[in-house]
Predicted model as a PDB file, atoms N, CA, C, CB and O in Angstrom, pLDDT in the B-factor column:
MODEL        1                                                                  
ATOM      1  N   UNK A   1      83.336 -72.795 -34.110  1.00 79.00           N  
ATOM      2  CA  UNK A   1      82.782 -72.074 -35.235  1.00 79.00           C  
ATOM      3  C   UNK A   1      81.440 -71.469 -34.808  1.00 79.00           C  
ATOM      4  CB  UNK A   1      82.617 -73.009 -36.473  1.00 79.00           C  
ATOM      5  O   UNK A   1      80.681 -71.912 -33.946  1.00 79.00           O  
ATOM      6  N   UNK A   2      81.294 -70.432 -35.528  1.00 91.00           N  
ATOM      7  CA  UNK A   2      80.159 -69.656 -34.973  1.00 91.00           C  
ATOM      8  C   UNK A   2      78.337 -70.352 -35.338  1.00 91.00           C  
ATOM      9  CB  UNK A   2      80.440 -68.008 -35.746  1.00 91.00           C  
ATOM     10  O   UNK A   2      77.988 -70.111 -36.493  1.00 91.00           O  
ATOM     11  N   UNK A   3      77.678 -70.833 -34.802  1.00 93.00           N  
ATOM     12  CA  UNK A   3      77.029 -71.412 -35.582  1.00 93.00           C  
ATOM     13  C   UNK A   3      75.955 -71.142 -36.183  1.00 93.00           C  
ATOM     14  CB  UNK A   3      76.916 -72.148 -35.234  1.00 93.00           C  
ATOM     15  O   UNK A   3      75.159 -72.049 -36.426  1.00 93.00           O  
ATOM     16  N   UNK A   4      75.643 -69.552 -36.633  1.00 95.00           N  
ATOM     17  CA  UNK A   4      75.006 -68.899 -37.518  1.00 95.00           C  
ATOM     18  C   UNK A   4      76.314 -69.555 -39.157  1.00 95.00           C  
ATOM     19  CB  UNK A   4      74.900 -66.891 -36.880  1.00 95.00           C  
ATOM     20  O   UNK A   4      75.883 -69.748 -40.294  1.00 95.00           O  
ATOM     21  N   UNK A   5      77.431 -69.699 -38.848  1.00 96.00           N  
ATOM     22  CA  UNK A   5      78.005 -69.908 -40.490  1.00 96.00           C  
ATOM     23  C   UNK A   5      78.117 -71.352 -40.575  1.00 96.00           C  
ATOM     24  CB  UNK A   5      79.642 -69.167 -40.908  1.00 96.00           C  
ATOM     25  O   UNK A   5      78.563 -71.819 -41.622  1.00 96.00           O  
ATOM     26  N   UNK A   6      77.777 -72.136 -39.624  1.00 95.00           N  
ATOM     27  CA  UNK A   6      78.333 -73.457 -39.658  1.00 95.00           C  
ATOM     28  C   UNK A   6      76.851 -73.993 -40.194  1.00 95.00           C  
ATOM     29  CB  UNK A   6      79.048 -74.120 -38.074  1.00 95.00           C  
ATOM     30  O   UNK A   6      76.952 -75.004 -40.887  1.00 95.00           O  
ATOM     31  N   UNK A   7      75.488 -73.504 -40.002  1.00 96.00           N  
ATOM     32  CA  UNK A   7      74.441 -74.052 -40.286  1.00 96.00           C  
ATOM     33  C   UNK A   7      74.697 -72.906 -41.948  1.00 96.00           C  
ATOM     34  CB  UNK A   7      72.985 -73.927 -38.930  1.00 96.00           C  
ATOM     35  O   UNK A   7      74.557 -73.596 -42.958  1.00 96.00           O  
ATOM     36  N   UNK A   8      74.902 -71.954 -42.145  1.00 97.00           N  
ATOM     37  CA  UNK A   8      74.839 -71.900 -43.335  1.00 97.00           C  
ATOM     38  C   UNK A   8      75.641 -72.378 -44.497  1.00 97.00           C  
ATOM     39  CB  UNK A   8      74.739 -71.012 -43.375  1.00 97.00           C  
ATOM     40  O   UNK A   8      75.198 -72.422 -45.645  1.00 97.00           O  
ATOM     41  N   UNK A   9      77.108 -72.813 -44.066  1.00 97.00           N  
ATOM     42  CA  UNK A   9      77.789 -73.748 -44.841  1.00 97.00           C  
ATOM     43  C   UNK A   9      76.915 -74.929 -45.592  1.00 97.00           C  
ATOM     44  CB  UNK A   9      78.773 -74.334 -43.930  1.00 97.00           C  
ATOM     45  O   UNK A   9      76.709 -75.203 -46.774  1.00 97.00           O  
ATOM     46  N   UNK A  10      76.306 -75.764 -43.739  1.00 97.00           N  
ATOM     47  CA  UNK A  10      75.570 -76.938 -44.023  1.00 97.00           C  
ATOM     48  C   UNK A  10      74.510 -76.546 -45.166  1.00 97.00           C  
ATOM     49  CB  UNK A  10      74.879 -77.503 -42.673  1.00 97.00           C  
ATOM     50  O   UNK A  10      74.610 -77.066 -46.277  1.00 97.00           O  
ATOM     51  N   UNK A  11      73.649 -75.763 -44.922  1.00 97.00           N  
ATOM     52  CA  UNK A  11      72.584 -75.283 -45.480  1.00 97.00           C  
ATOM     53  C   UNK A  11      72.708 -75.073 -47.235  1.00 97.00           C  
ATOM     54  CB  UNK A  11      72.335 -73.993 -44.682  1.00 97.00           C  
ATOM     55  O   UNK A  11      71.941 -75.440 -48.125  1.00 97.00           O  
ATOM     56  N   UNK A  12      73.579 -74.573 -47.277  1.00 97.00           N  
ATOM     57  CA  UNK A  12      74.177 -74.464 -48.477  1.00 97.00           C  
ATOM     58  C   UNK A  12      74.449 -75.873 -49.311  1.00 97.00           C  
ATOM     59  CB  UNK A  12      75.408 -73.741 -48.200  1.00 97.00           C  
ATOM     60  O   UNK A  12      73.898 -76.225 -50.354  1.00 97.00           O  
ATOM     61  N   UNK A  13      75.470 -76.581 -48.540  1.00 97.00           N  
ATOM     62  CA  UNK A  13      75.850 -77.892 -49.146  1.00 97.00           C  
ATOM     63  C   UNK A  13      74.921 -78.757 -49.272  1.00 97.00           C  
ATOM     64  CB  UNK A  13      76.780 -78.525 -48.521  1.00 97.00           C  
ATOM     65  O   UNK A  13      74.912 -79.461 -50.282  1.00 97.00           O  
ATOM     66  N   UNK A  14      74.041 -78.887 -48.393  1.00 96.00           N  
ATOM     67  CA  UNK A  14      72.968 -79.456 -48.487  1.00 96.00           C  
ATOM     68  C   UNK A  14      71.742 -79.481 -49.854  1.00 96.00           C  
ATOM     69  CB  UNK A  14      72.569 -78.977 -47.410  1.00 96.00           C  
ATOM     70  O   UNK A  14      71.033 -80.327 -50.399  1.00 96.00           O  
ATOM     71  N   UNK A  15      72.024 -77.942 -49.991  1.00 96.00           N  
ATOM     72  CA  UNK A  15      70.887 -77.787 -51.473  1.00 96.00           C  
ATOM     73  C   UNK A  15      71.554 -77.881 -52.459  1.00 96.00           C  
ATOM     74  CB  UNK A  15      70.051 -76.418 -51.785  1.00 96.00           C  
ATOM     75  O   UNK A  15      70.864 -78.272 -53.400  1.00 96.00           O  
ATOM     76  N   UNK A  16      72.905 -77.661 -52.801  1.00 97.00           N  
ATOM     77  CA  UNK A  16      73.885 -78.150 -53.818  1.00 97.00           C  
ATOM     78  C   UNK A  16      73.440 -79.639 -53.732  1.00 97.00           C  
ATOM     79  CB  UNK A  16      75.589 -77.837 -53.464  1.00 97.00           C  
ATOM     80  O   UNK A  16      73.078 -80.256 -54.733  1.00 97.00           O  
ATOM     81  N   UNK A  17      73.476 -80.061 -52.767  1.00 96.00           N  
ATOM     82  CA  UNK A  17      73.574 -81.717 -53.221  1.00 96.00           C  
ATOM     83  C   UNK A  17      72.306 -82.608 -53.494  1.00 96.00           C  
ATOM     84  CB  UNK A  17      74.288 -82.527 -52.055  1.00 96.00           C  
ATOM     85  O   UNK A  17      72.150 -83.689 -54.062  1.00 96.00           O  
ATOM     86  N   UNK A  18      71.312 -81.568 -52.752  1.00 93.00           N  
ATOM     87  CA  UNK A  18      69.947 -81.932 -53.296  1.00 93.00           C  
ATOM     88  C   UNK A  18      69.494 -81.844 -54.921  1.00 93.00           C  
ATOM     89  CB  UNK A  18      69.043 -81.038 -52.560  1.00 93.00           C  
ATOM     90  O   UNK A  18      68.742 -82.633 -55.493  1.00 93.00           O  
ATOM     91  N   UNK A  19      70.105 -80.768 -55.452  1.00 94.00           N  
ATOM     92  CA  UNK A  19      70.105 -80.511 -56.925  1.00 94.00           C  
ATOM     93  C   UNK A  19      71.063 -81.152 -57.773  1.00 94.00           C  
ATOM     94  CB  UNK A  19      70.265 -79.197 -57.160  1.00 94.00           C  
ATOM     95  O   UNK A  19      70.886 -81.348 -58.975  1.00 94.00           O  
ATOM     96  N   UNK A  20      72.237 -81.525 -57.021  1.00 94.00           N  
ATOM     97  CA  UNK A  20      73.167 -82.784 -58.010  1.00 94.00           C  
ATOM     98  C   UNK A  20      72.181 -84.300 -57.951  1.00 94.00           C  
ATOM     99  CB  UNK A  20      75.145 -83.215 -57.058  1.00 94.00           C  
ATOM    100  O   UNK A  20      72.197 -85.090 -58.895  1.00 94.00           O  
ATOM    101  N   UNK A  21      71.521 -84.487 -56.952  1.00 92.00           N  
ATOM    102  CA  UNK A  21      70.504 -85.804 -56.729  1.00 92.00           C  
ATOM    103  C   UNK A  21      71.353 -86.918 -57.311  1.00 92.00           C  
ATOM    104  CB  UNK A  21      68.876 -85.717 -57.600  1.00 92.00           C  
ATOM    105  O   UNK A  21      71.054 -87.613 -58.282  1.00 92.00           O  
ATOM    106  N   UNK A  22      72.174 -86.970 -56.765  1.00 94.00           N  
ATOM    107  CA  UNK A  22      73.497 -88.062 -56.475  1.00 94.00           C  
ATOM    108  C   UNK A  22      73.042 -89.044 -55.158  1.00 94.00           C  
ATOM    109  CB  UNK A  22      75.166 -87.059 -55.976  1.00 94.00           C  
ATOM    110  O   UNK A  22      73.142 -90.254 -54.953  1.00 94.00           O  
ATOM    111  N   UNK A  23      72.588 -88.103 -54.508  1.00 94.00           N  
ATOM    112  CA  UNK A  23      72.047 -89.107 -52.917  1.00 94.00           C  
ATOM    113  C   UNK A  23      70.828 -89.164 -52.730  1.00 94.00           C  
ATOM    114  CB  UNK A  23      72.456 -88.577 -51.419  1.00 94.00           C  
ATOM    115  O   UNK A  23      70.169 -88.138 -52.896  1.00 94.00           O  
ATOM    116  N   UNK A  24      70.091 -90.577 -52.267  1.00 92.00           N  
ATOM    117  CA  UNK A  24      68.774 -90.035 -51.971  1.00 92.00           C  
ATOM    118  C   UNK A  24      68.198 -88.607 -50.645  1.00 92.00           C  
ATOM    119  CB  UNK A  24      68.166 -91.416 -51.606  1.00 92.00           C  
ATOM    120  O   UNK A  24      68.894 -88.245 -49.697  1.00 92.00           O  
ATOM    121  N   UNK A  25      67.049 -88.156 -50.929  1.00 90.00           N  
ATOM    122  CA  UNK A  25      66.953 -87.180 -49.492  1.00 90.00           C  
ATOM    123  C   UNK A  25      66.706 -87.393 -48.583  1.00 90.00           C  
ATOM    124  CB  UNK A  25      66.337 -86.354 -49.319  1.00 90.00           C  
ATOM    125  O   UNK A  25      66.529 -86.484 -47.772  1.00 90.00           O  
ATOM    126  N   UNK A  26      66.535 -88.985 -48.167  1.00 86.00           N  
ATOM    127  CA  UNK A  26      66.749 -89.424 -46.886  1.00 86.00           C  
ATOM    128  C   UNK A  26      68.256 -89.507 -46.425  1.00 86.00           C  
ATOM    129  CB  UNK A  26      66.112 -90.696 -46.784  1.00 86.00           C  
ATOM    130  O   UNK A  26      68.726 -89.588 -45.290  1.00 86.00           O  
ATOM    131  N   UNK A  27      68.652 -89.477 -47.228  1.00 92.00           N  
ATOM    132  CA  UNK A  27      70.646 -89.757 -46.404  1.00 92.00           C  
ATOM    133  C   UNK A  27      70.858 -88.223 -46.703  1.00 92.00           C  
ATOM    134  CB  UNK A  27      72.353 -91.196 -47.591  1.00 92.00           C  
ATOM    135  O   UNK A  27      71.509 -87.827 -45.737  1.00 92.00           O  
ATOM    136  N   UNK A  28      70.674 -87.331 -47.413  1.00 93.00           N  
ATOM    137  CA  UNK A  28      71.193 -86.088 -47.228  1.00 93.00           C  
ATOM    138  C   UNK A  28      70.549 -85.782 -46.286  1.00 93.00           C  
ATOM    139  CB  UNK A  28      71.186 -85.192 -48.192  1.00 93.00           C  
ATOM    140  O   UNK A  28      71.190 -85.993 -45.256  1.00 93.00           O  
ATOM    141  N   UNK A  29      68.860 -85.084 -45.977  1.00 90.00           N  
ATOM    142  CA  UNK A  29      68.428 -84.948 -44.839  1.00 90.00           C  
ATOM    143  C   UNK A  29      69.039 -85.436 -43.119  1.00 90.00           C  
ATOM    144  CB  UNK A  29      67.392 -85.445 -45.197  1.00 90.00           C  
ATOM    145  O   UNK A  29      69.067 -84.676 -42.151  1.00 90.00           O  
ATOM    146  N   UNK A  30      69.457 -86.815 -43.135  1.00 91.00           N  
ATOM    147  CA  UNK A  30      70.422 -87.418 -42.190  1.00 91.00           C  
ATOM    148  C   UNK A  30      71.742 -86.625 -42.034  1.00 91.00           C  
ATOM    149  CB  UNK A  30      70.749 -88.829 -42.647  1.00 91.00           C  
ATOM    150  O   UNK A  30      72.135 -86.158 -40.965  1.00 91.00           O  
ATOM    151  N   UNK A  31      72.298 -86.540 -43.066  1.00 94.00           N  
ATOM    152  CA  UNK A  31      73.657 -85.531 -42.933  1.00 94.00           C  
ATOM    153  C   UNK A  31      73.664 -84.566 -42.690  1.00 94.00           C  
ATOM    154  CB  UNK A  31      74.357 -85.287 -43.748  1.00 94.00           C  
ATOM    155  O   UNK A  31      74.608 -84.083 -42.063  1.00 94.00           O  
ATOM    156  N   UNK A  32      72.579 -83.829 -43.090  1.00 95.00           N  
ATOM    157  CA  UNK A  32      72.469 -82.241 -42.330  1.00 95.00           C  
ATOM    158  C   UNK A  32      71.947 -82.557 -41.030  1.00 95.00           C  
ATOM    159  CB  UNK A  32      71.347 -81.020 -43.104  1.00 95.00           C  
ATOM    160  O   UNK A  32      72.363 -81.744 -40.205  1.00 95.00           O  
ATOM    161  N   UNK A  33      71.035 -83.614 -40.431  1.00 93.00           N  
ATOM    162  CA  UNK A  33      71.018 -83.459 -39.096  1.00 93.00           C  
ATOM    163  C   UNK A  33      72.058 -83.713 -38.349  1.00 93.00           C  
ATOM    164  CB  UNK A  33      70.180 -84.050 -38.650  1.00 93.00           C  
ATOM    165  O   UNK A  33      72.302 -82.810 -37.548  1.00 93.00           O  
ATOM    166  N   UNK A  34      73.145 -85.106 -38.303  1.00 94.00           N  
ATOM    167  CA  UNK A  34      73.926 -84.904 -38.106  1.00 94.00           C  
ATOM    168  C   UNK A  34      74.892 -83.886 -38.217  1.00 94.00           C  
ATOM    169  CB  UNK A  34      73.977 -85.501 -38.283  1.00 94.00           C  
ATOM    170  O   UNK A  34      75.058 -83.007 -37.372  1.00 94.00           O  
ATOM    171  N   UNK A  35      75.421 -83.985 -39.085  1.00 96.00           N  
ATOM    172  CA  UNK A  35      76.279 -82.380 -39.723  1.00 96.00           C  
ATOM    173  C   UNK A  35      76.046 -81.222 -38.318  1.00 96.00           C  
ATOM    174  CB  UNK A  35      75.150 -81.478 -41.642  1.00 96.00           C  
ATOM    175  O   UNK A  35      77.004 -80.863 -37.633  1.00 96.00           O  
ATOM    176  N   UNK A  36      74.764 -80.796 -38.091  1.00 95.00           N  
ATOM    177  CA  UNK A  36      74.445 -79.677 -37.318  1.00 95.00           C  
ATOM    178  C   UNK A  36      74.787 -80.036 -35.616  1.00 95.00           C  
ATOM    179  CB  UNK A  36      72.807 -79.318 -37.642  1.00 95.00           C  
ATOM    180  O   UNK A  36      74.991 -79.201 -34.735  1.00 95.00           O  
ATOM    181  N   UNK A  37      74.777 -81.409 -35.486  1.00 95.00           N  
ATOM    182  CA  UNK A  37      74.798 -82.209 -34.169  1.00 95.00           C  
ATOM    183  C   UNK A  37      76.381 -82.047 -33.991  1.00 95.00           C  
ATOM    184  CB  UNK A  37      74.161 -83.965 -34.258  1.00 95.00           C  
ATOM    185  O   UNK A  37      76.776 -81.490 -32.966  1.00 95.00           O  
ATOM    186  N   UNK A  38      77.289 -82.495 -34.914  1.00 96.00           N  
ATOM    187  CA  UNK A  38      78.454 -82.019 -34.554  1.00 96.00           C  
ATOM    188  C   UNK A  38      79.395 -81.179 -34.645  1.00 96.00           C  
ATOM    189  CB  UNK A  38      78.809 -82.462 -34.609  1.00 96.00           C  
ATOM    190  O   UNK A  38      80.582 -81.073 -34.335  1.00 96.00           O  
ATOM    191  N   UNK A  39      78.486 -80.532 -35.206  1.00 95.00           N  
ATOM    192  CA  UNK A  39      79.156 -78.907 -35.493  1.00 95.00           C  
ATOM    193  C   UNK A  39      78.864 -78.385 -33.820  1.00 95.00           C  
ATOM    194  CB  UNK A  39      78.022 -77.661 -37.041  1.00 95.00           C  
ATOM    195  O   UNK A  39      79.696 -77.634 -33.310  1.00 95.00           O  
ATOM    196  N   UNK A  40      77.652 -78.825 -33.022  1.00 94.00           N  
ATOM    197  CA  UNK A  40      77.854 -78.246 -31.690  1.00 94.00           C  
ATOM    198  C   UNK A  40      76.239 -76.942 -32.361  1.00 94.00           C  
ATOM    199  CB  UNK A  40      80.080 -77.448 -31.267  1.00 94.00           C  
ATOM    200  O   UNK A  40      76.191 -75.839 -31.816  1.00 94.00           O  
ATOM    201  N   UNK A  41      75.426 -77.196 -33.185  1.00 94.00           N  
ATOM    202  CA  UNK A  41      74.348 -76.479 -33.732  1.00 94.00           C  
ATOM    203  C   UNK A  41      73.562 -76.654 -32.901  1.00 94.00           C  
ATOM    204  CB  UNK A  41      73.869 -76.749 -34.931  1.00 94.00           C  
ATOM    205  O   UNK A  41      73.438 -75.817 -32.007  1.00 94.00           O  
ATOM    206  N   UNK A  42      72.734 -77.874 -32.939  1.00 94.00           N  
ATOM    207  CA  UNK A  42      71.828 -78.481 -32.328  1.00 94.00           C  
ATOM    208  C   UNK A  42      71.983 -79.906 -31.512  1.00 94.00           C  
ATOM    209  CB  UNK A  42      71.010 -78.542 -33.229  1.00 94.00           C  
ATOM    210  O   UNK A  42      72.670 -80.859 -31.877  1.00 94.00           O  
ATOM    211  N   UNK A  43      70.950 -79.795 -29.980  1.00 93.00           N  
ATOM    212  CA  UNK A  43      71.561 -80.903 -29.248  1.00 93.00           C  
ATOM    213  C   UNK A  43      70.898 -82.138 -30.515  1.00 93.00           C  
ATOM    214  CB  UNK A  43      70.922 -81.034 -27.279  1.00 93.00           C  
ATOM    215  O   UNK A  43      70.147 -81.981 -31.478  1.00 93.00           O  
ATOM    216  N   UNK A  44      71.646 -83.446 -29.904  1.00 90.00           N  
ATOM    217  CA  UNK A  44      71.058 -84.604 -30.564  1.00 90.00           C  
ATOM    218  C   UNK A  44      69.482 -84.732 -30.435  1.00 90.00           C  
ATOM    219  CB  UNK A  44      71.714 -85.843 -29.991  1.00 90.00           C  
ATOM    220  O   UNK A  44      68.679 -84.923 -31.348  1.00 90.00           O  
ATOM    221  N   UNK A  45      69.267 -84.602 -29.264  1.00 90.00           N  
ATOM    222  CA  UNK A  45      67.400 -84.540 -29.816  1.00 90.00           C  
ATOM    223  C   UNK A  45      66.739 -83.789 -30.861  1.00 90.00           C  
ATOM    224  CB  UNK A  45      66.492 -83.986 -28.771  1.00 90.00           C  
ATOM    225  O   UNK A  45      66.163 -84.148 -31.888  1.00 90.00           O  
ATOM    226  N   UNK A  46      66.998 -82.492 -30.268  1.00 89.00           N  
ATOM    227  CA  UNK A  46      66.720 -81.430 -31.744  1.00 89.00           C  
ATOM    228  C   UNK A  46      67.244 -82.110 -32.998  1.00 89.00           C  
ATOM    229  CB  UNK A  46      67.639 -79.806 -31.690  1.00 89.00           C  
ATOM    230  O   UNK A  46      66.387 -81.945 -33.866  1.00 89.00           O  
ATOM    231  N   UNK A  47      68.295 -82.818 -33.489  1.00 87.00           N  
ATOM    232  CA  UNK A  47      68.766 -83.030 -34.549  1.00 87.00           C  
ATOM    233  C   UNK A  47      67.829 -84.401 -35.307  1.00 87.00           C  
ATOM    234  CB  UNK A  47      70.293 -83.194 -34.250  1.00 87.00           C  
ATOM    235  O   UNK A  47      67.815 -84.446 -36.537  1.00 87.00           O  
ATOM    236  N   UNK A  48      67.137 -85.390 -34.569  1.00 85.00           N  
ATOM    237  CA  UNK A  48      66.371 -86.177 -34.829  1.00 85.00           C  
ATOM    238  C   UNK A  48      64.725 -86.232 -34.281  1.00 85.00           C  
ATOM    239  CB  UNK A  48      67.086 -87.089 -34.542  1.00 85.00           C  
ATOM    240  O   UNK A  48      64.001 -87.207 -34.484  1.00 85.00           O  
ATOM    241  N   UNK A  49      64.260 -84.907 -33.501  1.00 85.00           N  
ATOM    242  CA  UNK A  49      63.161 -84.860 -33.559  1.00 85.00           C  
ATOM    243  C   UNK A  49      62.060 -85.170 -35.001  1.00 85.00           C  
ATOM    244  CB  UNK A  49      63.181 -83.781 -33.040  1.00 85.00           C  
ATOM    245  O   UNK A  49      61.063 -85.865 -35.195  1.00 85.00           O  
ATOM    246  N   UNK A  50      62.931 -84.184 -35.847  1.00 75.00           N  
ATOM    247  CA  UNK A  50      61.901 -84.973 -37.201  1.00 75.00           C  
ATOM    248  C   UNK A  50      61.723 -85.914 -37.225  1.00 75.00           C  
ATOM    249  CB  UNK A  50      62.143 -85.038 -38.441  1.00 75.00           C  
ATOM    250  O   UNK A  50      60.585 -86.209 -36.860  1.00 75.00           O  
ATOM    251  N   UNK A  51      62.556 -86.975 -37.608  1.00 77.00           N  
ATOM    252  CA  UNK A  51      62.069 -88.067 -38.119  1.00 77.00           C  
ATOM    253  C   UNK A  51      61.478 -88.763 -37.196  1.00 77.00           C  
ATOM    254  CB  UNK A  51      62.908 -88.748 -38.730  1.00 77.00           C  
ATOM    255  O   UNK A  51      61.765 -89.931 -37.458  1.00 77.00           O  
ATOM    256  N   UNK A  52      60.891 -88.737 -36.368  1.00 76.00           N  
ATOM    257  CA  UNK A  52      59.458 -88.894 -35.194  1.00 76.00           C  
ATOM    258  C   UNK A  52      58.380 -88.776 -36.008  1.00 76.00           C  
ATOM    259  CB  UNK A  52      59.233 -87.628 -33.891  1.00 76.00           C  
ATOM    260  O   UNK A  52      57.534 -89.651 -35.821  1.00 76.00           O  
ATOM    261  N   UNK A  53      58.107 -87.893 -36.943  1.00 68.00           N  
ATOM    262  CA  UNK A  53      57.103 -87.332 -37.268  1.00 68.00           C  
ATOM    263  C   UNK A  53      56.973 -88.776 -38.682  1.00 68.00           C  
ATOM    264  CB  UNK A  53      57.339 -85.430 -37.575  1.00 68.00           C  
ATOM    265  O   UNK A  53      57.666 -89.121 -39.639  1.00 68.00           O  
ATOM    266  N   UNK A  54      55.410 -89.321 -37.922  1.00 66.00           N  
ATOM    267  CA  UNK A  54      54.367 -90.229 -39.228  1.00 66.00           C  
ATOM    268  C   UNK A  54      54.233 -89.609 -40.231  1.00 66.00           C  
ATOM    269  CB  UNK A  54      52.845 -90.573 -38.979  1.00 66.00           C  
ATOM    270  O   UNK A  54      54.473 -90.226 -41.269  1.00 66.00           O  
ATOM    271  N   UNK A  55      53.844 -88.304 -40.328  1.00 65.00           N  
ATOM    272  CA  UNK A  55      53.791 -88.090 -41.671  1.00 65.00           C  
ATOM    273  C   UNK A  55      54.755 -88.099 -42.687  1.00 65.00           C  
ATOM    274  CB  UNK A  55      53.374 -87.179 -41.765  1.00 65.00           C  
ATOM    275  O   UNK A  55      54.554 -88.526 -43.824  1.00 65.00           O  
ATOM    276  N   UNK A  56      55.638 -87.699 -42.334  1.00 55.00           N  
ATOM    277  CA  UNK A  56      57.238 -88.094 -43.545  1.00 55.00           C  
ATOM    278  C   UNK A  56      57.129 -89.482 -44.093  1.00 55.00           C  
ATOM    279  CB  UNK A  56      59.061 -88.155 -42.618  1.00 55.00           C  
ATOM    280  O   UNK A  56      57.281 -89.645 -45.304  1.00 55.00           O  
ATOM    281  N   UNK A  57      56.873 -90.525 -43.285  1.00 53.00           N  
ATOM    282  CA  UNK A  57      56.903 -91.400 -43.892  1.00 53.00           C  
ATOM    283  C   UNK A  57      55.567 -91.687 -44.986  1.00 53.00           C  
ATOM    284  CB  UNK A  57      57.188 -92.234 -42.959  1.00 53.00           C  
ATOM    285  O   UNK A  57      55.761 -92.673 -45.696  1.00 53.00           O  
ATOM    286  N   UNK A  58      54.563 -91.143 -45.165  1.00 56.00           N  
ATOM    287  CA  UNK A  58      53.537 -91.544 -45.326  1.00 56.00           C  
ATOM    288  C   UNK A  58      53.477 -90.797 -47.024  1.00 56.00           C  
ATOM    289  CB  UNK A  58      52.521 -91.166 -44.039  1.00 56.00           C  
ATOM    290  O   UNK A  58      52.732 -91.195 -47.920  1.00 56.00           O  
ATOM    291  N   UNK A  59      54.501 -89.607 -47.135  1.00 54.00           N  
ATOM    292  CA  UNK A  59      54.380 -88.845 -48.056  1.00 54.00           C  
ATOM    293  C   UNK A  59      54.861 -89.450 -49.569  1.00 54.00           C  
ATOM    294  CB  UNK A  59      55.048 -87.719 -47.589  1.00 54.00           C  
ATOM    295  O   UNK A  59      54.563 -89.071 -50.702  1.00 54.00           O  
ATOM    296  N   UNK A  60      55.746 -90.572 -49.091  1.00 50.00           N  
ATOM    297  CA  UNK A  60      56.285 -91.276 -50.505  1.00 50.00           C  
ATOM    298  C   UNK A  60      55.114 -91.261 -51.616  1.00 50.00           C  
ATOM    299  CB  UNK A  60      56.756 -92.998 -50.231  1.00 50.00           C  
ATOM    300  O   UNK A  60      55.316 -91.737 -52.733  1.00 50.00           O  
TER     301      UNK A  60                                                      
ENDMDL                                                                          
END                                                                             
């Protein structure tokens, strides 16, 4: 799949499901990184570089 449509599928489903707030946005956030990792989007590093980052956690 081309992955200009495969990140916008994700991209898409992703904010649908952020606005149903059925899941918290730590497990959706997770699914779109994954999601993009095996779609063949982004390597696995790129896909979990964020959550490296102290400040995310700090923002609760």
């Amino acid at each position: 799949m081309d992955p200009l449509i495969a990140t916008s599928v994700i991209l898409i489903a992703a904010i649908i499901i952020f606005i149903w707030n059925k899941f918290p946005p730590a497990v959706v956030a997770l699914a779109v990184a994954l999601a993009l990792f095996f779609s063949g989007t982004v390597t696995f590093e790129q896909a979990i570089i964020g959550f490296s980052d102290p400040s995310e956690e700090t923002r609760n």
